[in-house]
DSSP file (Angstrom, degrees, kcal/mol; ACC not computed):
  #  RESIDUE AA STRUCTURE BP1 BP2  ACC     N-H-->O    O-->H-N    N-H-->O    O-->H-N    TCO  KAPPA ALPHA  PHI   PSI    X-CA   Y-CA   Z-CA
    1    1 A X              0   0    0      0, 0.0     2,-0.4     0, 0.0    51,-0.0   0.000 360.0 360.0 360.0 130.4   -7.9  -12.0    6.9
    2    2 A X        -     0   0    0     49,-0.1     2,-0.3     1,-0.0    54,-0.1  -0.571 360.0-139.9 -59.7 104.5   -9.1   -8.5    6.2
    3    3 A X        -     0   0    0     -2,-0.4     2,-0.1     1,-0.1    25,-0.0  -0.609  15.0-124.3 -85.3 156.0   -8.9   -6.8    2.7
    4    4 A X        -     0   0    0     -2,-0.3     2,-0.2     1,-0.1    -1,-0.1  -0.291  24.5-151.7 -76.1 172.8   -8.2   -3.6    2.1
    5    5 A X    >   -     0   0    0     -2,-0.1     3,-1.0     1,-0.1    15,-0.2  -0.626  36.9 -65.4-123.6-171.7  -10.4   -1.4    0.2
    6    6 A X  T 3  S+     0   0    0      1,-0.2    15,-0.2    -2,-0.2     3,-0.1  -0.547 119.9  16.0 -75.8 156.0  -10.0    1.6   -1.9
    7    7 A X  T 3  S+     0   0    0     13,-4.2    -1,-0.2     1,-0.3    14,-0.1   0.186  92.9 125.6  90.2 -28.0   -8.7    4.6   -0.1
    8    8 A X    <   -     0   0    0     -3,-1.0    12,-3.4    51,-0.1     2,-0.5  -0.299  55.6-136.4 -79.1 158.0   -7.5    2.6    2.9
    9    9 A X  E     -AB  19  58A   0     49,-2.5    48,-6.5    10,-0.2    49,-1.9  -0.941  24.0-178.1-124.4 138.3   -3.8    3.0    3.8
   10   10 A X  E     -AB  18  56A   0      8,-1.4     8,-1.7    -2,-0.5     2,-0.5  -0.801  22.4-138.7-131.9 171.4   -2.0    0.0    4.6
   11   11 A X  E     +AB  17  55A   0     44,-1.9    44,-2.4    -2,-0.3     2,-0.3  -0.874  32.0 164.7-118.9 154.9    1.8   -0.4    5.8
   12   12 A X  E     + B   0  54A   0      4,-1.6     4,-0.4    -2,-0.5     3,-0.2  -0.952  44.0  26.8-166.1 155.1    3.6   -3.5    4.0
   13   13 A X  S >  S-     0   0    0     40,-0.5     3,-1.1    -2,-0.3    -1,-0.1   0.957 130.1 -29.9  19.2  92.6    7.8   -4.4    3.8
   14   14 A X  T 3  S-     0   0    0      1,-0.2    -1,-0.2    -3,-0.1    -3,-0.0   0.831 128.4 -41.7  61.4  32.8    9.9   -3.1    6.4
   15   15 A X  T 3  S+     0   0    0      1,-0.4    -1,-0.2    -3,-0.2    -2,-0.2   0.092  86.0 150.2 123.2  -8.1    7.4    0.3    7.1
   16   16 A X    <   -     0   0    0     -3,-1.1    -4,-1.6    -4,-0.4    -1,-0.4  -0.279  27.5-170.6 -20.8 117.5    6.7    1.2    3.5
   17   17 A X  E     +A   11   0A   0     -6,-0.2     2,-0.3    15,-0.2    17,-0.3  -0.994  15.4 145.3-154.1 130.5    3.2    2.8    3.7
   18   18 A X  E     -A   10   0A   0     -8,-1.7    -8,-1.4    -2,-0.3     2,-0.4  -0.973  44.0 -90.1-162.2 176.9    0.6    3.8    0.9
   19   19 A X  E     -AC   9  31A   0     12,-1.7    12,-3.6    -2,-0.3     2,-0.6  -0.787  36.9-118.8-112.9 160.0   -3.0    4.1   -0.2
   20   20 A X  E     + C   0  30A   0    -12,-3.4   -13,-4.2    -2,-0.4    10,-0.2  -0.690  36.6 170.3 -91.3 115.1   -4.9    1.4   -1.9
   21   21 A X        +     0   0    0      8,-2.2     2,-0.3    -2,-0.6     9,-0.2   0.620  67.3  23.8 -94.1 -30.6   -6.0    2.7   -5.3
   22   22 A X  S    S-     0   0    0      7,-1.1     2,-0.4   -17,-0.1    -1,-0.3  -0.924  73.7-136.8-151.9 134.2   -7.2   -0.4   -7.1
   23   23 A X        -     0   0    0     -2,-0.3     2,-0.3     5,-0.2     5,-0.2  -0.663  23.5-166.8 -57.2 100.1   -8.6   -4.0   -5.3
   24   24 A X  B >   -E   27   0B   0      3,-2.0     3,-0.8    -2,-0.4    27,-0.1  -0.777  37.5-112.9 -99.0 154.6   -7.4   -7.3   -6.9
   25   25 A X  T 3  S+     0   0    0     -2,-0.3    -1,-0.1     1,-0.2     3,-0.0   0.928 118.8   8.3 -61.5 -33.3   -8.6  -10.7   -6.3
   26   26 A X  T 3  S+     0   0    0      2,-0.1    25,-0.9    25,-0.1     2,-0.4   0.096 132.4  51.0-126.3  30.1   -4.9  -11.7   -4.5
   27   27 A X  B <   -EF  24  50B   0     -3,-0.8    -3,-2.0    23,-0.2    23,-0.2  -0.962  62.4-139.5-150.7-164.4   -3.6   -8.1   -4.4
   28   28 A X        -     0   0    0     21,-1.8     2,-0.4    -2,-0.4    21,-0.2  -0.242  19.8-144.6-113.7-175.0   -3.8   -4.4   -3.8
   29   29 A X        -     0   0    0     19,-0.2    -8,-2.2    -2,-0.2    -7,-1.1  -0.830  41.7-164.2-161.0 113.8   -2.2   -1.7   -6.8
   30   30 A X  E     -CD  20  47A   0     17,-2.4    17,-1.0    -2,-0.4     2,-0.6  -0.879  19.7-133.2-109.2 108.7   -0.9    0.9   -3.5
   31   31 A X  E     -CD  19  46A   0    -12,-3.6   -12,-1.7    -2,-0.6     3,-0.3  -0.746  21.1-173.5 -43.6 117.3    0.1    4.7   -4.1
   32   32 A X    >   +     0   0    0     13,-4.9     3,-0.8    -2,-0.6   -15,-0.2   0.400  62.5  85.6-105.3   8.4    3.3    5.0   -2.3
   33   33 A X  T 3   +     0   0    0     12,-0.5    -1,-0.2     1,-0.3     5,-0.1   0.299  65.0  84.2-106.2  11.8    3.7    8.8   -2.8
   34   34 A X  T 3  S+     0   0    0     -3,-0.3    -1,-0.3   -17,-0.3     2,-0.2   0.247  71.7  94.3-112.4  -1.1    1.6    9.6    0.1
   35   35 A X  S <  S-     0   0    0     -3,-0.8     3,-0.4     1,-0.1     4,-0.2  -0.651  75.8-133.8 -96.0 150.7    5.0    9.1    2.6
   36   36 A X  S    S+     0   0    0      1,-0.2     3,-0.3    -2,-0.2    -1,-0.1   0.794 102.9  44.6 -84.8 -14.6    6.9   12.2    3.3
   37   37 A X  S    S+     0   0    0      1,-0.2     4,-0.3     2,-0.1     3,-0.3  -0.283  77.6 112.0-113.4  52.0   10.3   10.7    2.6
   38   38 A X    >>  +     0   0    0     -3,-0.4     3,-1.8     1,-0.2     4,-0.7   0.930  68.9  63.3 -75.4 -35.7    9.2    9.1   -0.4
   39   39 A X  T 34 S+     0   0    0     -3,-0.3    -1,-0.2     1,-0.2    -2,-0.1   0.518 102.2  46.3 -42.1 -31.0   11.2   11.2   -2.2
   40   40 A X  T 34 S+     0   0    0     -3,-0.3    -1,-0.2     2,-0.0    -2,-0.1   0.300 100.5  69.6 -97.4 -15.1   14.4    9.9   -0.6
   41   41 A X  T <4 S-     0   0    0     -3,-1.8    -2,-0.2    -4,-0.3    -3,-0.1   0.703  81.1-157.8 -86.0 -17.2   13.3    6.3   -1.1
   42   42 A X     <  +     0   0    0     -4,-0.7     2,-0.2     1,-0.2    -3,-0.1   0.926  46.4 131.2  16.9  92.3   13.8    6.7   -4.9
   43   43 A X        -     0   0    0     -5,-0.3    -1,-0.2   -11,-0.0    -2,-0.1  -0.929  66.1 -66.1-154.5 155.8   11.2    3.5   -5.4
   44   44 A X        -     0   0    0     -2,-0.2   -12,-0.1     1,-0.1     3,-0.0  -0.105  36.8-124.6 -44.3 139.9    7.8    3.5   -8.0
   45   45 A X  S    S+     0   0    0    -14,-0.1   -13,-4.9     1,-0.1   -12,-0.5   0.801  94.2  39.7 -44.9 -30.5    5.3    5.7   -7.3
   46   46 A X  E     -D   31   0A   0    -15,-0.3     2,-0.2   -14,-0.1   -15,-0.2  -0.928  66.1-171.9-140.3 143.4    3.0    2.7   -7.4
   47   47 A X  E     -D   30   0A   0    -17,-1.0   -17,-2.4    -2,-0.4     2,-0.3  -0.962  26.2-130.1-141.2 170.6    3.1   -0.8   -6.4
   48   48 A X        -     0   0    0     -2,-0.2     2,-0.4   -19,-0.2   -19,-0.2  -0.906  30.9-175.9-110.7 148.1    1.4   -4.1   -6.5
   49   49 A X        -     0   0    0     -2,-0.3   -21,-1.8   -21,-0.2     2,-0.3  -0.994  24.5-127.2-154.8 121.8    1.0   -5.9   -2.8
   50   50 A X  B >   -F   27   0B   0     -2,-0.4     3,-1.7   -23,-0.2   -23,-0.2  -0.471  26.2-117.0 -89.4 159.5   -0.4   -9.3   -2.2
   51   51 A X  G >  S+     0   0    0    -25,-0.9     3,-1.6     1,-0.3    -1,-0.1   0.893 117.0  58.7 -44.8 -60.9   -3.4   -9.4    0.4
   52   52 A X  G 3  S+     0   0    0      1,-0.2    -1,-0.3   -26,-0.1    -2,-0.1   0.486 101.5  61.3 -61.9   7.0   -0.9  -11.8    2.9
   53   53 A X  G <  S+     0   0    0     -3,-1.7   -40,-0.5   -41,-0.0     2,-0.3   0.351  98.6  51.1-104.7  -0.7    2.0   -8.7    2.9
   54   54 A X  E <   -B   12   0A   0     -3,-1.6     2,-0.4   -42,-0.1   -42,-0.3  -0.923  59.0-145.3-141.5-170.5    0.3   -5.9    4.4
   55   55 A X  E     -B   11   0A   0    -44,-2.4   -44,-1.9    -2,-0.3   -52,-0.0  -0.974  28.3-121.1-151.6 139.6   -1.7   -4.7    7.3
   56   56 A X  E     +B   10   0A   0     -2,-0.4   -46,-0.2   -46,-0.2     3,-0.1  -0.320  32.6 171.1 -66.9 151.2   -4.6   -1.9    7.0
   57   57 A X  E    S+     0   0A   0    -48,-6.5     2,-0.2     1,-0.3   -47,-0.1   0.490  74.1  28.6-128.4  -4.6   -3.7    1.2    9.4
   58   58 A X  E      B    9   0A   0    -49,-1.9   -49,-2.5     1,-0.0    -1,-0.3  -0.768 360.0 360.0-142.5 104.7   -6.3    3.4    8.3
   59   59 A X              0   0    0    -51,-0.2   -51,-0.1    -2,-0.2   -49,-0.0   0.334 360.0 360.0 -80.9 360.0  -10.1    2.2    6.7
């Protein structure tokens, strides 16, 4: 399995998509604000996402 790194944008629960701001030993800390309907999703700006839950779509 691939980690993500900082900067990379990874997609994780049902199409939820955001960029990886800080590298944990079993997670990710993900921007989410970076979707255009984030705004509509009324969810945190930020979330925590363990390594097995997402998949990189941009390095």
């Amino acid at each position: 399995m691939t980690k993500a790194e900082v900067g990379n944008i990874i997609e994780f629960k049902d199409g939820l998509r955001g960029i990886v701001e800080k590298v944990n030993e079993n997670s990710v800390i993900v921007d989410l604000t970076i979707m255009e309907n984030f705004d509509d999703l009324e969810v945190e700006e930020k979330t925590v996402v363990n390594h097995k839950n997402y998949i990189i779509l941009h390095a």
